[in-house]
C-alpha positions as CSV (number, residue, x, y, z in Angstrom):
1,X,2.7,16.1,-18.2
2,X,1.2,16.0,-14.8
3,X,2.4,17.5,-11.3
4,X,3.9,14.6,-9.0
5,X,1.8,14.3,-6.0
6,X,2.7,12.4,-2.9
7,X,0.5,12.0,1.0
8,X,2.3,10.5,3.9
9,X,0.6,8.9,7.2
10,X,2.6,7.4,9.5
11,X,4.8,4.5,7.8
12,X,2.5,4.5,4.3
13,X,3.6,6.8,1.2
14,X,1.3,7.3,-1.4
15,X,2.8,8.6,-4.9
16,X,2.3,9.4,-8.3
17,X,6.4,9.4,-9.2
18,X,7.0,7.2,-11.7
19,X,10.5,6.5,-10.2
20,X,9.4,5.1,-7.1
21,X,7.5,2.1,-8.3
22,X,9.7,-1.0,-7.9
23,X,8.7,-2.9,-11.3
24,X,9.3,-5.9,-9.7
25,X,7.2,-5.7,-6.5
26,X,4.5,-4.6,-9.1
27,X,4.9,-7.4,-11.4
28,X,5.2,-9.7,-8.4
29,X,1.7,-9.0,-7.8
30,X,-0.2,-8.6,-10.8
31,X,1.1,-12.6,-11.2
32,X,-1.3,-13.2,-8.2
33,X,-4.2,-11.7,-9.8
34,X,-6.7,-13.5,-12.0
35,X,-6.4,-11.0,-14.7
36,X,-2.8,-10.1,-15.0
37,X,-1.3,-13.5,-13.9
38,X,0.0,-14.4,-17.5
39,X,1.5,-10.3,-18.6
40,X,5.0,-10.3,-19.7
41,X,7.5,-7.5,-17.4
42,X,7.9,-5.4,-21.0
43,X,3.6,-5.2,-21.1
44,X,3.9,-4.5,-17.7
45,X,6.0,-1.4,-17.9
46,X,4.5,-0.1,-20.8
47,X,1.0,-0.3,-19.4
48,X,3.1,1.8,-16.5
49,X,4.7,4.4,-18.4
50,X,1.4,5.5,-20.1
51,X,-0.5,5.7,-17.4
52,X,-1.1,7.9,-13.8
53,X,-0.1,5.7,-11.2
54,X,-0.7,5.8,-7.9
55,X,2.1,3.5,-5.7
56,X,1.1,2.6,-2.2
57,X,4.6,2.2,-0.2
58,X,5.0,0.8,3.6
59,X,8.5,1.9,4.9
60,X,9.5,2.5,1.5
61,X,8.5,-1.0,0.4
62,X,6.0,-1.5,-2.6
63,X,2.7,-3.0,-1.3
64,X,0.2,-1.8,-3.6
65,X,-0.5,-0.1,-6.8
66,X,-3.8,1.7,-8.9
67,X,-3.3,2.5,-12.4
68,X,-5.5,4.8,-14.1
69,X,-5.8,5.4,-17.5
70,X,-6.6,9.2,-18.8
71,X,-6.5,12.0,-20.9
72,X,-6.1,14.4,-17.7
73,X,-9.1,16.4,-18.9
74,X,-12.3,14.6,-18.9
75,X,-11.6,10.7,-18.9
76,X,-10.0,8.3,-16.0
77,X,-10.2,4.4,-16.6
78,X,-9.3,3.2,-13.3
79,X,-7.7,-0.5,-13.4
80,X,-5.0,-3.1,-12.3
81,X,-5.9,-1.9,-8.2
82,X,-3.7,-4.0,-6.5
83,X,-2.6,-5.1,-2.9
């Protein structure tokens, strides 16, 4: 649906493949924000799937994560901005 698209500085990775988010890293924390503390792993990936994500990787390890939520024309909800 949508071209990958990565950008690399120094030891950070940013990336929109699906494949490279580590679910559990992700889920880890969403539990320490105030909105998301309480979402169940199968809400989690589902909200994951159907969206554009944007990973944030240090040396390959998960540290952060944007969701958006589009129709890739005219619309972008961004949410769950994490760190």
């Amino acid at each position: 649906m949508y071209e990958i698209i990565e950008y690399k500085k120094d030891d950070f990775y940013i990336t929109t493949d699906f494949e490279k988010i580590d679910i559990d890293a992700v889920s880890s924390l969403l539990g320490q924000s105030y909105w998301a503390k309480s979402r169940e792993i199968d809400v989690i990936i589902k909200s994951l799937k159907n969206s554009l994500c944007f990973s944030l990787l240090h040396n390959d390890r998960q540290i952060g994560l944007v969701r958006v939520i589009t129709d890739y024309s005219t619309f972008a909800y961004l949410c769950d901005v994490i760190m």
